[in-house]
PyMOL Python script that loads the backbone (N, CA, C, O; Angstrom):
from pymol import cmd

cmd.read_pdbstr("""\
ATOM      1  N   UNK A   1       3.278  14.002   6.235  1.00  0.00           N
ATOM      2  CA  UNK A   1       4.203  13.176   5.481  1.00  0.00           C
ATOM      3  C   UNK A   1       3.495  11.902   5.059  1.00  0.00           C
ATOM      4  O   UNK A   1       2.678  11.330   5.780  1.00  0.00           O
ATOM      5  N   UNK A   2       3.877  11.466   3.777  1.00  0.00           N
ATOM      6  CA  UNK A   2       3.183  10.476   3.368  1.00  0.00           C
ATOM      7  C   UNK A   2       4.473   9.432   2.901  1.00  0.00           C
ATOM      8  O   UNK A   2       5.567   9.865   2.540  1.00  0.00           O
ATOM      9  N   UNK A   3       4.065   7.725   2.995  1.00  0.00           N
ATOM     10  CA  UNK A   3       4.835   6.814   2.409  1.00  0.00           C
ATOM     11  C   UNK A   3       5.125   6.685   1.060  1.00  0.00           C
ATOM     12  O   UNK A   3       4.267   7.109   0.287  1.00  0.00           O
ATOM     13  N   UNK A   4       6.246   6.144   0.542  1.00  0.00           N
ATOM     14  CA  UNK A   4       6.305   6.087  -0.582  1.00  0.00           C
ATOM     15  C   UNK A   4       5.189   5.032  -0.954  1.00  0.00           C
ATOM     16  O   UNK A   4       4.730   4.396  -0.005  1.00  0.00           O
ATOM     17  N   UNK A   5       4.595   4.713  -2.467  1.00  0.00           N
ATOM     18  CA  UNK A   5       3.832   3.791  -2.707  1.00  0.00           C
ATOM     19  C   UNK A   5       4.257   2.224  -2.590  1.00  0.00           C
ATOM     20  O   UNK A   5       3.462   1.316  -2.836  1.00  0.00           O
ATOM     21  N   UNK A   6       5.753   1.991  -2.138  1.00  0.00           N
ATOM     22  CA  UNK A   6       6.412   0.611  -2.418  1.00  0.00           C
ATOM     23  C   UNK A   6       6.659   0.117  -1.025  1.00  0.00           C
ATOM     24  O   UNK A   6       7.219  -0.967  -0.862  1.00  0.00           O
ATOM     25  N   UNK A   7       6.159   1.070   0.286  1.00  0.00           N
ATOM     26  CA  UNK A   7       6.463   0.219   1.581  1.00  0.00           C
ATOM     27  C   UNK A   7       4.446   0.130   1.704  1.00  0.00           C
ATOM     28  O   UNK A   7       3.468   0.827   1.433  1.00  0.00           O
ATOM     29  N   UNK A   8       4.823  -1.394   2.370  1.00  0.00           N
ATOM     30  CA  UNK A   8       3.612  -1.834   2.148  1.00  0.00           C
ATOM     31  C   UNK A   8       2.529  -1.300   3.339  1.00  0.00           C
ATOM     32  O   UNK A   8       2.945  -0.629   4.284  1.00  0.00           O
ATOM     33  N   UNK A   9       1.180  -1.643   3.209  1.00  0.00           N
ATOM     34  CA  UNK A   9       0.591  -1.013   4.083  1.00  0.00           C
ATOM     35  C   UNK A   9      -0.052  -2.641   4.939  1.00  0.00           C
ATOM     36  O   UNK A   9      -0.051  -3.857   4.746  1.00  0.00           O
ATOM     37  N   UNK A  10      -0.685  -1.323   6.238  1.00  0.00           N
ATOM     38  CA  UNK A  10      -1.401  -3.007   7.063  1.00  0.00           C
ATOM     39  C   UNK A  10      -2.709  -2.339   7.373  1.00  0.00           C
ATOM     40  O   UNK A  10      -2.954  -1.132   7.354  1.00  0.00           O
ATOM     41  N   UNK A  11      -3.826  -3.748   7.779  1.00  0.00           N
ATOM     42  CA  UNK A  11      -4.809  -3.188   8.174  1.00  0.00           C
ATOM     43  C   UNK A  11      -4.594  -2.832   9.452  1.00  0.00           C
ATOM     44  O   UNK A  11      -5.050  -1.689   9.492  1.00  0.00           O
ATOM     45  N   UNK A  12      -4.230  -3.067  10.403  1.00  0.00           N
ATOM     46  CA  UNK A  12      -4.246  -3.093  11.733  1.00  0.00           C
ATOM     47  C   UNK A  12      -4.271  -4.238  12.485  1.00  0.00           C
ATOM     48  O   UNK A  12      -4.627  -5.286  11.945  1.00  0.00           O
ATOM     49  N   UNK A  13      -3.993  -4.220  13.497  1.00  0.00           N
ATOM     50  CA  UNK A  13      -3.872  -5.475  14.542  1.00  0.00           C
ATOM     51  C   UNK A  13      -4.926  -5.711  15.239  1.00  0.00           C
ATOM     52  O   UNK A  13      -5.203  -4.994  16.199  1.00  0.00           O
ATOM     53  N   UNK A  14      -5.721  -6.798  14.860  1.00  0.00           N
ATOM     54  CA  UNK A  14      -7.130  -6.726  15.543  1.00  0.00           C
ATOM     55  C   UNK A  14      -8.184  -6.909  14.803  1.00  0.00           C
ATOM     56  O   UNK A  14      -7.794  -6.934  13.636  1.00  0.00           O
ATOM     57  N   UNK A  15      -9.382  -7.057  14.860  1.00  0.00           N
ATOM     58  CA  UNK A  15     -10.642  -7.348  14.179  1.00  0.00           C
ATOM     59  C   UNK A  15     -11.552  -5.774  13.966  1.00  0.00           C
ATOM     60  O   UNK A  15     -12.586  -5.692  13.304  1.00  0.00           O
ATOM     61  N   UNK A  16     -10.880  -4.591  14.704  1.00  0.00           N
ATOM     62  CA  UNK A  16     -11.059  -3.069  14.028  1.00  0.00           C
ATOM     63  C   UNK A  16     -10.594  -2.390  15.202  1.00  0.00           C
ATOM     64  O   UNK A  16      -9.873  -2.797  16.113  1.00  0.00           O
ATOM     65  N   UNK A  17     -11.433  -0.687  14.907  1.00  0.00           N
ATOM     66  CA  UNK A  17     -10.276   0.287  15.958  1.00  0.00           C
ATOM     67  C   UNK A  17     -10.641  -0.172  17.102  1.00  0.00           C
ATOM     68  O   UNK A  17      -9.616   0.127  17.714  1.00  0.00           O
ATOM     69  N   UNK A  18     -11.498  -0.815  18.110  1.00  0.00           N
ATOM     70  CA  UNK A  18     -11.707  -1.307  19.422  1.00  0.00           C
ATOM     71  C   UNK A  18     -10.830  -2.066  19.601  1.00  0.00           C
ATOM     72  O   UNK A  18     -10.169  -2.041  20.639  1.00  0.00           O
ATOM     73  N   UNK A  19     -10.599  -2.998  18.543  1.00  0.00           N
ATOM     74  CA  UNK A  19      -9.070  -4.101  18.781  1.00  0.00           C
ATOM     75  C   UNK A  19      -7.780  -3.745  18.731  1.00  0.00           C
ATOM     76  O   UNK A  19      -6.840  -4.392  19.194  1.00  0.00           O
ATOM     77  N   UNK A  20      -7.720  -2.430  18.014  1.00  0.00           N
ATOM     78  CA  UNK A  20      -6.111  -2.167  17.720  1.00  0.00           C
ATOM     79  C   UNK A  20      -5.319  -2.437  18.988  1.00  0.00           C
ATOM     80  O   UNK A  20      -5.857  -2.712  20.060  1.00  0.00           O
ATOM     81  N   UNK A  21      -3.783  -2.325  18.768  1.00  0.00           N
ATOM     82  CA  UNK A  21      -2.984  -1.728  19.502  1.00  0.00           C
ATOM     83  C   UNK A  21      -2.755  -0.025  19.736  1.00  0.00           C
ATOM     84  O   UNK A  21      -2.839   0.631  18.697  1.00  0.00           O
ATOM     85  N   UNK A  22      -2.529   0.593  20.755  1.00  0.00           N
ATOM     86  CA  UNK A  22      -2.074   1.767  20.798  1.00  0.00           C
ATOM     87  C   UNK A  22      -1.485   2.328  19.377  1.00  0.00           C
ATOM     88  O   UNK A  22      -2.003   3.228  18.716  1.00  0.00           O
ATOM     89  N   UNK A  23      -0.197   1.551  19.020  1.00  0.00           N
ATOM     90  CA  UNK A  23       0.157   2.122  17.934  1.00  0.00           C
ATOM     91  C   UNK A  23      -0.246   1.781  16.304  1.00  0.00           C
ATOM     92  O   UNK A  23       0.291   2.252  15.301  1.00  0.00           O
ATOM     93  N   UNK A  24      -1.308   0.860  16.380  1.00  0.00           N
ATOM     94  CA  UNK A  24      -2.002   0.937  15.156  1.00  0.00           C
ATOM     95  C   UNK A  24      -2.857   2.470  15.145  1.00  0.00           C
ATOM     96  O   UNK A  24      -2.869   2.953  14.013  1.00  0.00           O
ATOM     97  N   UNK A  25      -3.350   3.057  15.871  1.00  0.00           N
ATOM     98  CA  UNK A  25      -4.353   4.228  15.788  1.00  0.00           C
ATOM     99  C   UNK A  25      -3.692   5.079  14.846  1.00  0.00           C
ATOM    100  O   UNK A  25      -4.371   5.696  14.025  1.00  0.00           O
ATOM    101  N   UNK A  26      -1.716   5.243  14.883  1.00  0.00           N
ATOM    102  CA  UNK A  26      -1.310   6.542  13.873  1.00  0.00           C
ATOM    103  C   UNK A  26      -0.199   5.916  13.147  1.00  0.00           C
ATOM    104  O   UNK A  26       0.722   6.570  12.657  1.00  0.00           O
ATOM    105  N   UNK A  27      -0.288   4.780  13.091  1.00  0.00           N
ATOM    106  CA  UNK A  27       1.189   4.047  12.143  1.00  0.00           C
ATOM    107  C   UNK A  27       0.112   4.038  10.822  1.00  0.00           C
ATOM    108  O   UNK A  27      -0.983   3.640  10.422  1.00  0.00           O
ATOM    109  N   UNK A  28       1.411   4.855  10.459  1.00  0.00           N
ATOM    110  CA  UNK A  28       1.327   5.339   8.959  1.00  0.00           C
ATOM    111  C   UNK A  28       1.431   4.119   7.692  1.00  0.00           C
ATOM    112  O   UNK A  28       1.374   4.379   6.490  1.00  0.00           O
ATOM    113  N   UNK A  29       1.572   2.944   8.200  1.00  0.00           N
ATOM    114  CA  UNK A  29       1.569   1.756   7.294  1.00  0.00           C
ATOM    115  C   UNK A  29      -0.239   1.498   7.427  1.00  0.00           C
ATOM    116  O   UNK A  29      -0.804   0.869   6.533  1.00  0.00           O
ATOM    117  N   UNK A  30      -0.883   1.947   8.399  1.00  0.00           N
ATOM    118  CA  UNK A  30      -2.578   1.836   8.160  1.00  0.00           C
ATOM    119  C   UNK A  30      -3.209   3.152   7.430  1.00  0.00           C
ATOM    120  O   UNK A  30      -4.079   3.199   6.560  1.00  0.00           O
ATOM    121  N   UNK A  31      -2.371   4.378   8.171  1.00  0.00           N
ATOM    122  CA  UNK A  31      -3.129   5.147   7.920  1.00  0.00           C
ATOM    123  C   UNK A  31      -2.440   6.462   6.584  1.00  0.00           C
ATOM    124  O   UNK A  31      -2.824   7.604   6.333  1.00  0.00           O
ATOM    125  N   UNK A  32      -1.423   5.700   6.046  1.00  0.00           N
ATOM    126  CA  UNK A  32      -1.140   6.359   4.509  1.00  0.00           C
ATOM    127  C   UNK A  32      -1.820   6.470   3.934  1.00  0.00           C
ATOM    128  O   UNK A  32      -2.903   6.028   4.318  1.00  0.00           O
ATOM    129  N   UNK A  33      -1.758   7.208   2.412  1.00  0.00           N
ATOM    130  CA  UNK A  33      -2.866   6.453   1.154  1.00  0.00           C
ATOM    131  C   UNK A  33      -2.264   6.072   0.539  1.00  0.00           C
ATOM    132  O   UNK A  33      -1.064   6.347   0.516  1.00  0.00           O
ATOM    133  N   UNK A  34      -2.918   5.153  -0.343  1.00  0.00           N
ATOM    134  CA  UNK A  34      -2.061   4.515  -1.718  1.00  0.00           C
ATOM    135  C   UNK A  34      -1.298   3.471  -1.254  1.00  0.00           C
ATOM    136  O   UNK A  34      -1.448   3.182  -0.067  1.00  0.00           O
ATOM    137  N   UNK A  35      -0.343   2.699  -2.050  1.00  0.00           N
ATOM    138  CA  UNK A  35       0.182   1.261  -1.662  1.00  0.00           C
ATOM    139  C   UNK A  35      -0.299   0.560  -1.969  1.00  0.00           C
ATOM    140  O   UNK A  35      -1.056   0.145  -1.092  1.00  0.00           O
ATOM    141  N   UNK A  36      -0.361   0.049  -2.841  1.00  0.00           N
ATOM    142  CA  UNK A  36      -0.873  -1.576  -3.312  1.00  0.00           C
ATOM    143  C   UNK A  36      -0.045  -2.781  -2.532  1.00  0.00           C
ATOM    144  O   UNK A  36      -0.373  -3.939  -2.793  1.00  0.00           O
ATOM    145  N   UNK A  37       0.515  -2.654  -2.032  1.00  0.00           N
ATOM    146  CA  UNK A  37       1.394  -3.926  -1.763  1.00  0.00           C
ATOM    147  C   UNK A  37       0.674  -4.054   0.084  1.00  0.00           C
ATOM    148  O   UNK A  37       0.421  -3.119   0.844  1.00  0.00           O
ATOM    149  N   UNK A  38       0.567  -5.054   0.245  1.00  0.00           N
ATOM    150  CA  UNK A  38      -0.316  -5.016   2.068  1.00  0.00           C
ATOM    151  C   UNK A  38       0.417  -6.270   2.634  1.00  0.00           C
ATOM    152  O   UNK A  38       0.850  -7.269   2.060  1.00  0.00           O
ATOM    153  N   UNK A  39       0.418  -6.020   3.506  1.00  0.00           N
ATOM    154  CA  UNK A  39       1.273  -6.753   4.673  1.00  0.00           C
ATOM    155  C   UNK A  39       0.526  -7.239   5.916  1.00  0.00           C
ATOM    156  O   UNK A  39      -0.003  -6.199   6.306  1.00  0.00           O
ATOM    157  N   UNK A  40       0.122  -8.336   6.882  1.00  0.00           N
ATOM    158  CA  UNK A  40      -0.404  -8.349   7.860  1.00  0.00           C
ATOM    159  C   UNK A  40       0.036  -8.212   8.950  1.00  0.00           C
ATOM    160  O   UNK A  40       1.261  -8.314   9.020  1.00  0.00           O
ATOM    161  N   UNK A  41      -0.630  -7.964  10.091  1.00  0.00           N
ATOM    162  CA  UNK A  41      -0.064  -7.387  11.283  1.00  0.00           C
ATOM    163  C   UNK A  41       0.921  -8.546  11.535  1.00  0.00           C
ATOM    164  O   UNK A  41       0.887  -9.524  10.789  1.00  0.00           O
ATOM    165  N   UNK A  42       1.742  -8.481  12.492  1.00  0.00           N
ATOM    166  CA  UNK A  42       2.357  -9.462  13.684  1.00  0.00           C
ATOM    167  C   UNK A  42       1.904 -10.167  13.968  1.00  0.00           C
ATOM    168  O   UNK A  42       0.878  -9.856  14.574  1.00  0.00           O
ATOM    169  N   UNK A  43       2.126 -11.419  13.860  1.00  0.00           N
ATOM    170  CA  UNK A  43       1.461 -12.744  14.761  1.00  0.00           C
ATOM    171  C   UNK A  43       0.802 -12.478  16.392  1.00  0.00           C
ATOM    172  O   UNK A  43      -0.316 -12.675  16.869  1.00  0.00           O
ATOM    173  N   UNK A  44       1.982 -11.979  16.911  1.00  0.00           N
ATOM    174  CA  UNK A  44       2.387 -12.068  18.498  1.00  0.00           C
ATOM    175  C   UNK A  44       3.155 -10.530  18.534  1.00  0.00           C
ATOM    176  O   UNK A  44       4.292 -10.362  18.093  1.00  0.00           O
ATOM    177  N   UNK A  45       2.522  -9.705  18.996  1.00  0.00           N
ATOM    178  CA  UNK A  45       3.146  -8.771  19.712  1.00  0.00           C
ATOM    179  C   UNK A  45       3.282  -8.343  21.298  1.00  0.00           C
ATOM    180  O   UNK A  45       2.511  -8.067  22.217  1.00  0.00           O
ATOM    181  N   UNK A  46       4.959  -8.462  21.057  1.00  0.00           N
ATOM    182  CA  UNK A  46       4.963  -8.673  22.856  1.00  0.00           C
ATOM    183  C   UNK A  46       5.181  -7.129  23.581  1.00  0.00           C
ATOM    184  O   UNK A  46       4.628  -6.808  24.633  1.00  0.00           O
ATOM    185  N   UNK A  47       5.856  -6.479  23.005  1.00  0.00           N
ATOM    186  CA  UNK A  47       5.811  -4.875  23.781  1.00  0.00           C
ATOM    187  C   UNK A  47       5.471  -4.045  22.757  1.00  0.00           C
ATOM    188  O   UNK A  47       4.565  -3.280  23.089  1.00  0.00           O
ATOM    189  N   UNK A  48       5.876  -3.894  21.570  1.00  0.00           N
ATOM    190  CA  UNK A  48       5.381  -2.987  20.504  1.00  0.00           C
ATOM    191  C   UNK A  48       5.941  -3.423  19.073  1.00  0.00           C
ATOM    192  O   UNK A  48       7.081  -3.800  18.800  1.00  0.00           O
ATOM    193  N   UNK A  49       4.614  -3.242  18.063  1.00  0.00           N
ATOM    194  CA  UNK A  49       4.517  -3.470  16.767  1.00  0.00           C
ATOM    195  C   UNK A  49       6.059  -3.500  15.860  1.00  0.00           C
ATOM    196  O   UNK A  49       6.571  -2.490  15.378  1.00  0.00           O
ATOM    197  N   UNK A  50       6.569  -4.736  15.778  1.00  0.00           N
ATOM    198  CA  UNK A  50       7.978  -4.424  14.957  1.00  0.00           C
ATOM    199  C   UNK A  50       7.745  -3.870  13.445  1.00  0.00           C
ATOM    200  O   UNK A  50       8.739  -3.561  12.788  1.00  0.00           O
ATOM    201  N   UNK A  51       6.465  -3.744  12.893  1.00  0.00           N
ATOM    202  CA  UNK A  51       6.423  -3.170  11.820  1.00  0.00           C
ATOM    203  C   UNK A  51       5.397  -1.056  11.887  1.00  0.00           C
ATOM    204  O   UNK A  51       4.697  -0.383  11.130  1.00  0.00           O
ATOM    205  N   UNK A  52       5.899  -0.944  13.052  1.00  0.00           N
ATOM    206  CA  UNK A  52       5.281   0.485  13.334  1.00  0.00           C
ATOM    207  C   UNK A  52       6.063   1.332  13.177  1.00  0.00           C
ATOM    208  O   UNK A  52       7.182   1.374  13.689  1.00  0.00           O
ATOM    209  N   UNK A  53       5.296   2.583  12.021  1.00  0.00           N
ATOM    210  CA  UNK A  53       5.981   3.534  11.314  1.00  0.00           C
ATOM    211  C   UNK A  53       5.153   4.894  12.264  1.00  0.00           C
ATOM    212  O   UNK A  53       4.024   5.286  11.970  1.00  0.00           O
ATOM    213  N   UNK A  54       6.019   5.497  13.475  1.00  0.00           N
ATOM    214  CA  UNK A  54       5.372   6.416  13.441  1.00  0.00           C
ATOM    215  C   UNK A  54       5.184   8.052  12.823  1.00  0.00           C
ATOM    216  O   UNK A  54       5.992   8.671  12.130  1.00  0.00           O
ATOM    217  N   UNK A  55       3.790   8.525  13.343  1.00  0.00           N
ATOM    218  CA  UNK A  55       3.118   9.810  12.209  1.00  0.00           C
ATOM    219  C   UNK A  55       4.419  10.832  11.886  1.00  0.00           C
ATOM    220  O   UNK A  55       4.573  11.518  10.876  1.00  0.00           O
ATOM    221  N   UNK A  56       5.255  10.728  12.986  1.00  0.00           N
ATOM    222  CA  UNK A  56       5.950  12.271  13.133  1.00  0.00           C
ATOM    223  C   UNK A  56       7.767  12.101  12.366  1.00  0.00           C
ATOM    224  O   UNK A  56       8.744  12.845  12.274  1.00  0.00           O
ATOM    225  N   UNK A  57       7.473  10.877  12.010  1.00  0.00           N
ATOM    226  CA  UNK A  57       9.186  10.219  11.588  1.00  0.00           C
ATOM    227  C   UNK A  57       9.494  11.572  10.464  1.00  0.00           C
ATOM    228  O   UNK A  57       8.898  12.038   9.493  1.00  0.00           O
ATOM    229  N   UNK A  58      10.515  11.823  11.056  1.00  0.00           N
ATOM    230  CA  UNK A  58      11.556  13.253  10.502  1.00  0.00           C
ATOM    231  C   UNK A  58      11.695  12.317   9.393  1.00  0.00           C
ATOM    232  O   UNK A  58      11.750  11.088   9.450  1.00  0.00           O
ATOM    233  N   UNK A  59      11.761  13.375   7.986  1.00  0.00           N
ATOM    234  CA  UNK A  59      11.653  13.478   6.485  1.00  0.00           C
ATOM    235  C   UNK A  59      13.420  12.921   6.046  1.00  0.00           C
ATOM    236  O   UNK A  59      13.771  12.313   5.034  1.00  0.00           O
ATOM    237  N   UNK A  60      14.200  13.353   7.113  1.00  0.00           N
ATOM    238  CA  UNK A  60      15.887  13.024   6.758  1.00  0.00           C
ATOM    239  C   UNK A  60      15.989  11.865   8.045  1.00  0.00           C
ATOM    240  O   UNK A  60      17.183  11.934   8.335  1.00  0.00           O
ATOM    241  N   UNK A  61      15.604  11.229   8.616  1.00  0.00           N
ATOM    242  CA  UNK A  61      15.456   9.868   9.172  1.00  0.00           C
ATOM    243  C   UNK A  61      15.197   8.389   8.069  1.00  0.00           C
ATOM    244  O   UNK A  61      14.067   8.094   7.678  1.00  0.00           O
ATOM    245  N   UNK A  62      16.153   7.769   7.777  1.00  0.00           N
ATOM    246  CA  UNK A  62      16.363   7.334   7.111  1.00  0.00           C
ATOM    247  C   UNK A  62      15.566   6.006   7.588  1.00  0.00           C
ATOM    248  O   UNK A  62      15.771   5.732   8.771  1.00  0.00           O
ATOM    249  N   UNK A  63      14.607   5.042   6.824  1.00  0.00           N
ATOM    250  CA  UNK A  63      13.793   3.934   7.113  1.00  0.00           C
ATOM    251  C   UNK A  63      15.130   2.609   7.127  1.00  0.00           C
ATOM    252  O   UNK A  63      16.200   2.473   6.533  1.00  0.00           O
ATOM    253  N   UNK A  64      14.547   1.997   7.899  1.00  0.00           N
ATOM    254  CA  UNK A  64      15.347   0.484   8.152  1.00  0.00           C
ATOM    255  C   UNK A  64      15.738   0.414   6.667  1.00  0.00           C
ATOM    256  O   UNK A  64      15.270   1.095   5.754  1.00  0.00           O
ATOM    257  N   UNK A  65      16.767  -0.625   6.590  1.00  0.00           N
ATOM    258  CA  UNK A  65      17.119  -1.139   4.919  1.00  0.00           C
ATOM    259  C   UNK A  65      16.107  -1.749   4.612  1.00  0.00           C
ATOM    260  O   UNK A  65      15.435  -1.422   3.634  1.00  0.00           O
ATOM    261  N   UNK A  66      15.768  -2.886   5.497  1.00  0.00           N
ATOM    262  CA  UNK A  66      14.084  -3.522   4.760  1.00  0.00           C
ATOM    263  C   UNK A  66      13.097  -3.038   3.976  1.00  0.00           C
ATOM    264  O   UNK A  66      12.491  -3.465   2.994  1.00  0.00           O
ATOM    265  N   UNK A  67      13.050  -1.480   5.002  1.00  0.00           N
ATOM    266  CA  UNK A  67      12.034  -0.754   4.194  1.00  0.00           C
ATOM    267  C   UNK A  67      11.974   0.219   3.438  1.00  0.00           C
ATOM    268  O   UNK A  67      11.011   0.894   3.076  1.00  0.00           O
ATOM    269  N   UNK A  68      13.222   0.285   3.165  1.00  0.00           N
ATOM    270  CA  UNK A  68      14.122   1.195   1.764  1.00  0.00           C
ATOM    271  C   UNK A  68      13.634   0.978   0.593  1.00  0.00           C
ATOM    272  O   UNK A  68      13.759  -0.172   0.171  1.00  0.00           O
ATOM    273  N   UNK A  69      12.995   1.910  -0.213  1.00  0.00           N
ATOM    274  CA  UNK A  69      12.082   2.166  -1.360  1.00  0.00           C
ATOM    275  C   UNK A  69      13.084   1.267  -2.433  1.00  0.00           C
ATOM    276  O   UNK A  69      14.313   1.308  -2.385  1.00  0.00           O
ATOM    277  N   UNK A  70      12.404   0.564  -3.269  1.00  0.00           N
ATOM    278  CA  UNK A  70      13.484  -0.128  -4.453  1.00  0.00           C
ATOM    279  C   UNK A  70      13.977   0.584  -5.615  1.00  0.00           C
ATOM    280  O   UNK A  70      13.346   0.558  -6.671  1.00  0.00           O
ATOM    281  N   UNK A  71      14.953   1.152  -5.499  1.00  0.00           N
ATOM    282  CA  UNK A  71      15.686   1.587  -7.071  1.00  0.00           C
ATOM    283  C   UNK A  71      14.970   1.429  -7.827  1.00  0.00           C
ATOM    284  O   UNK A  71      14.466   0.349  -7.519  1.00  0.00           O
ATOM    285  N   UNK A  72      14.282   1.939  -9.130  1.00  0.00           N
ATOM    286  CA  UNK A  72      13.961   1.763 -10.629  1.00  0.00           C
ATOM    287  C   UNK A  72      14.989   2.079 -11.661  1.00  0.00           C
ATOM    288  O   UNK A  72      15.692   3.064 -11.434  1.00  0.00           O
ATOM    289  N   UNK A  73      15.150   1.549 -12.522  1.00  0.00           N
ATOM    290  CA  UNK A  73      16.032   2.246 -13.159  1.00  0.00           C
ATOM    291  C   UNK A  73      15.353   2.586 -14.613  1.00  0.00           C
ATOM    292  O   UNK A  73      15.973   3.248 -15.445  1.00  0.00           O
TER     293      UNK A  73
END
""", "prot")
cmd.dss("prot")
cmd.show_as("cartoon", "prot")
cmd.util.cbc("prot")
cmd.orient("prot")
């Protein structure tokens, strides 16, 4: 499963994969393709990434409103 192109992507949390967090390795906001729009990690993460999309998120699981693709008309 891949993101739409309008939720943004991140590099990861950390200075690379030795630094990540656990769930930077398969959150799909690093490891999508495409997205022009980029976002940076969390300041301060205290138990887990509030912007972590994980790999296996069911296709009829509906994303937060935040991160609800924008209408075109």
């Amino acid at each position: 499963m891949s993101l739409p192109a309008d939720i943004a992507r991140c590099p990861g949390w950390g200075d690379g994969p030795e630094d990540w967090l656990d769930e930077c390795q398969d959150c799909q906001r690093r490891t999508a393709p495409g997205g022009e729009a980029q976002i940076g990690p969390p300041a301060v993460v205290a138990f887990e990434c509030e912007n972590y999309i994980p790999p296996d998120r069911p296709e009829d699981q509906r994303l937060p409103e935040e991160l609800q693709p924008i209408a075109t008309l």
